[in-house]
N, C-alpha and C positions, 0 to 999 in steps of 0.2 A: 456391313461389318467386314474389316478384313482378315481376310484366309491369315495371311503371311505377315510378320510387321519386323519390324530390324531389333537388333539385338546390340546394347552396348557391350566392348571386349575389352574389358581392361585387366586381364588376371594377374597376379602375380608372377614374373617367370621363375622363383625359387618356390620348389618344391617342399624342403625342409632345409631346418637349419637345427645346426647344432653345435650354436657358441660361434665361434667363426668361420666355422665348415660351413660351406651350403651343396645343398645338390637343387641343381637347375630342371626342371620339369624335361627339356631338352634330351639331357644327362639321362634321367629315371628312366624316359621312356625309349630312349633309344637301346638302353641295357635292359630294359623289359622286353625287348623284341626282340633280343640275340638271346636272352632266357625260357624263351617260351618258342623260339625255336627249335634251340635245342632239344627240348622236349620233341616236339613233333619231328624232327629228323630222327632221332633215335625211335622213335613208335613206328616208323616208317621202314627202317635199316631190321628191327625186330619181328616186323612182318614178312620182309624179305628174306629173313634167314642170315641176312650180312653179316660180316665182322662189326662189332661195336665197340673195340677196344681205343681207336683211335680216335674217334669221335670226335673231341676235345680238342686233337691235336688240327682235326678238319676242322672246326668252329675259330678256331686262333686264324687257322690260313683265310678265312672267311673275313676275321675280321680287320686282321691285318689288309688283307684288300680290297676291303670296303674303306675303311679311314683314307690310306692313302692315295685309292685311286679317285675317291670323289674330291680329295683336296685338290691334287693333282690336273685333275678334269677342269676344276672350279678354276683354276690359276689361268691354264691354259687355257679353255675356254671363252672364259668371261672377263678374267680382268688383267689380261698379262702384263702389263708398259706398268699397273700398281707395283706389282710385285717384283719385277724389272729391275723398279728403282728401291723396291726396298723389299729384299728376298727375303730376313729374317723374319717377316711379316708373313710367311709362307706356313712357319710354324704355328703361328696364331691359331688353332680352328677354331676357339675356345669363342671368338670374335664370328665366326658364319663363314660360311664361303666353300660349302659344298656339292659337286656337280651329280645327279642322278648317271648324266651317262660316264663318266668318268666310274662312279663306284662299280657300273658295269663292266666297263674294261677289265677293272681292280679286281675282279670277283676271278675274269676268266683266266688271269694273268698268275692271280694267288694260285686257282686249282690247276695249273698246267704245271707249277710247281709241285705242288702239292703228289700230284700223279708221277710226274715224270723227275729225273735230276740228270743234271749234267755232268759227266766226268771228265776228266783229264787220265785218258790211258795211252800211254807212250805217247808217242808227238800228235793226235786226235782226241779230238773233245768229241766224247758219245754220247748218244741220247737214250738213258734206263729207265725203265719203268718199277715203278716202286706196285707192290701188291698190297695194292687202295681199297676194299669193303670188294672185290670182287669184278669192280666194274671199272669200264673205259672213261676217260676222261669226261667224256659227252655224258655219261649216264649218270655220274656225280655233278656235273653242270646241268641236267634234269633235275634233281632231286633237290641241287640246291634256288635250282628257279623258285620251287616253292616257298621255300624255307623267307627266300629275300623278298616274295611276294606280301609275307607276312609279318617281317617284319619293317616294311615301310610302311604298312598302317602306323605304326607306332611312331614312326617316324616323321608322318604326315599330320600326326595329333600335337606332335614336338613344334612343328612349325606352327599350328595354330594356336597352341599357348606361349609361344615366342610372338605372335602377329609378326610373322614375316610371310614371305612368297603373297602377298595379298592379292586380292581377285581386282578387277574393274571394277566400277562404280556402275550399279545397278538399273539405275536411272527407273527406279521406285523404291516402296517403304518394303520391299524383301529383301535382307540378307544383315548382313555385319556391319557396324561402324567401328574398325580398328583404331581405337584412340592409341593404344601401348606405340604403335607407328610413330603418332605427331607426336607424345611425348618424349619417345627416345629422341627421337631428330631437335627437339629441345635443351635435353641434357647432353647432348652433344655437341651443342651450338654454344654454351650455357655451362664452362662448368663451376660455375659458383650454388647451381642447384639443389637443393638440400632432396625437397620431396615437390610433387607435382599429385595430386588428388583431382576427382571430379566431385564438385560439391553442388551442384546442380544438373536436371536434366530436365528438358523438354520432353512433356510428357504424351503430344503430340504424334501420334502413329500413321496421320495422316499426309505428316511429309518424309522426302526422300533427301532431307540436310535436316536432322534433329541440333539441336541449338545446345551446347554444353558449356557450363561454366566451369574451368579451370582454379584452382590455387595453387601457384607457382612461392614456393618459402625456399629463397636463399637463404645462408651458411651465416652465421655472427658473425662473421668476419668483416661482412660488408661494414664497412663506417659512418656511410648517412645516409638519407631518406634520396637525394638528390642523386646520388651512386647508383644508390641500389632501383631507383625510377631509370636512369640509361643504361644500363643495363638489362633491364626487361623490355621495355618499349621498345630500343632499338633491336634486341634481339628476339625478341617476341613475335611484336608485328610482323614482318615479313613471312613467318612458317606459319601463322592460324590466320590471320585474316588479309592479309597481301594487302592489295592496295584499300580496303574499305577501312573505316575508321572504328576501334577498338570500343566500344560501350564500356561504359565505368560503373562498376557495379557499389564499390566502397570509394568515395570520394575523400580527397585531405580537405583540411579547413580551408582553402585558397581553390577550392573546389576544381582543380585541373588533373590532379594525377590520379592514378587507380594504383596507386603503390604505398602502404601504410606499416607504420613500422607497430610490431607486437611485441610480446614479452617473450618470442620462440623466437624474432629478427624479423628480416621485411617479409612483407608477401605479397604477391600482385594477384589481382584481379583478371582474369581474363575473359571472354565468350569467344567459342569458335564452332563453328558450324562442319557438324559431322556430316561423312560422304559415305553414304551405305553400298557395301561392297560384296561381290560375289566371296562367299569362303571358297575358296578355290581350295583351301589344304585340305577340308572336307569332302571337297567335291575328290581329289585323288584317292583319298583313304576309303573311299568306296568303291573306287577303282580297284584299287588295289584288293582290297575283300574280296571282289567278283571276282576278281582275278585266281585268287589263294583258291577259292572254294572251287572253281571250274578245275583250275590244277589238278588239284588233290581229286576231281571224280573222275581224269582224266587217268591220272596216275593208278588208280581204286579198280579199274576196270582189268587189267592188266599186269598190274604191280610192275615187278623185274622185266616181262615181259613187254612192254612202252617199247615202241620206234625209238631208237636213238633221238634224242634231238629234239624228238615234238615235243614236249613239254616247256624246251627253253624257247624252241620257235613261239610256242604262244604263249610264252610270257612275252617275248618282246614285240610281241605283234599289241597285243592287250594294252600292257603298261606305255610303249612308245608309241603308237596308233592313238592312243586316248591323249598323250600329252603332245600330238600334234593337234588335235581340236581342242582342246583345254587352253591353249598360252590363247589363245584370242581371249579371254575372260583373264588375264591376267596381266599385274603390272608388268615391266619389264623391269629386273635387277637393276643391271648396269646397262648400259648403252651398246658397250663394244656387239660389233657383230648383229646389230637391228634396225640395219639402213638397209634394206633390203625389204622384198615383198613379204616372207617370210623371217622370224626372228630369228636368234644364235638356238632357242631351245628347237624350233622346228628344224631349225637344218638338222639340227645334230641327230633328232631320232627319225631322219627317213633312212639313212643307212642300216639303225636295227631293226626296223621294219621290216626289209628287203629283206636282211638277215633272217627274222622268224618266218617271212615266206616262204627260202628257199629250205629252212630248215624241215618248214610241213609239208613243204612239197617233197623233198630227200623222203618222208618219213612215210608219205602215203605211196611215194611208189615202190621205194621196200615191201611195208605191209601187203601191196598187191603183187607182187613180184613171187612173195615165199607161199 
């Protein structure tokens, strides 16, 4: 009998709807995690004795450089020559395309604002400091390590009801088979696609490719059976089963195609053989946990009194340490930047790595110092 067996993932990504408003699970959860933030930053700032009235106006500066700097990140990063050629495409986020180490920049960029402002006094631009909860730059970029610790669970939960960031293929019957994956890449390929369902599955737990049947229903619009057959077959076959040959589950009287026309328009038949995959989004989102909780007993110990520093050093030591041994179980987004031994995400987090060592080393020779 086995321990472990795969799990089909095909959720919804609309969370609710209401008439023609939707909110995207995506959406909910990401604003669940700047909500519940909040909260624990302020139980945090109330232990401390801090100013609390600003609060609000730190969560804005937070979030504003969380959006923009992972967009930002994402652009540069990973797919700059897309974006290049078509910049208002920049504004999309609504479409994907945001970087972790980018939102980290975004975070330290927002609170240097946040803390500090720039003047223009007679012919010199100065640099002021604004009187922020009582604390240094560093000890607001502590405080909020946690905050972003916890809310990229939420965030890691977003990606896995979107089936994006997917893991490697397993190479056994433990983990995911992301269908939402091959069916977007369908309706994308495909837009005469009305709906896409799984109306069969291999019940089978003893292989590591469970076998699924597809129902692919174009729009009325299509006009005939002969249309709406090249149409699917040419654009079908090459995403589910490449070069092997398509089984036909509902055959036409002339018994060649697996394309029949109903009283809702055509619909094709298909079988494609699911690839079970590491959940990598889960696998971070408890990274991230360990992470939030280590924080907070780190911060618990000490409260106001925390080294400058340690706290952000191990978050980035945590979060970017783990997601340089992580991307090996993971697909690769885009290409740019993963000709190399290591990928674009490994490059990018050995630099905050470094960052939180020299951060805990600053912190512990303080601590021994006083």
């Amino acid at each position: 009998m086995n321990l472990f067996s795969y799990i089909i993932w095909n959720p919804d990504p609309i969370f609710l709807r209401f008439g023609t408003f939707t909110i995207f699970w995506y959406s909910f959860l990401f604003a669940l995690g700047f909500i519940i933030s909040r909260f624990v930053i302020i139980s945090i700032y109330k232990v401390e004795k801090r100013f609390k009235n600003n609060l609000d106006f730190l969560l804005l500066y937070m979030i504003v450089g969380t959006v923009i700097g992972a967009r930002i990140g994402h652009v540069l990063f990973y797919e700059p020559f897309k974006y290049l050629n078509n910049p208002i495409d920049i504004l999309k986020i609504w479409e994907g395309g945001l970087s972790s180490h980018g939102c980290a920049v975004g975070i330290l960029i927002a609170l240097y604002f946040y803390v500090y402002k720039i003047e223009l006094k007679g012919n010199k631009w100065q640099i002021t400091k604004h009187h922020r909860q009582g604390h240094s730059w560093l000890q607001i970029v502590d405080r909020m390590a946690i905050v972003v610790a916890l809310g990229s669970i939420f965030i890691r939960f977003g990606n896995f009801m979107n089936s994006e960031i997917i893991g490697t293929p397993t190479g056994s019957n433990y983990g995911v088979v992301f269908v939402g994956t091959k069916i977007q890449k369908i309706k994308n390929r495909i837009p005469a696609v009305k709906t896409i369902s799984i109306i069969d599955q291999d019940a089978n737990l003893n292989t590591n490719h469970p076998k699924l049947t597809l129902e692919i229903q174009l729009y009325e619009r299509i006009s005939s059976l002969e249309k709406a057959t090249n149409i699917l077959i040419k654009n079908v076959k090459p995403l589910l089963i490449k070069k092997q040959k398509i089984p036909t589950l509902i055959r036409t009287e002339d018994g060649r195609m697996n394309v029949i026309k109903t009283s809702q328009g055509y619909k094709g038949y298909f079988k494609m053989n699911g690839i079970v995959r590491h959940p990598s989004q889960l696998y971070e989102a408890v990274v991230c946990l360990l992470t939030f909780l280590i924080l907070m007993f780190v911060w618990s110990k000490k409260k106001d009194q925390t080294s400058h520093g340690l706290i952000w050093g191990l978050f980035l030591l945590f979060i970017f340490g783990s997601r340089i041994l992580q991307e090996v179980i993971k697909e690769n987004n885009v290409a740019f930047g993963n000709d190399f031994v290591l990928n674009q995400g490994q490059l990018l987090s050995i630099p905050f790595v470094l960052l939180g060592l020299l951060l805990i080393r600053r912190a512990y020779l303080k601590s021994t110092s006083d």
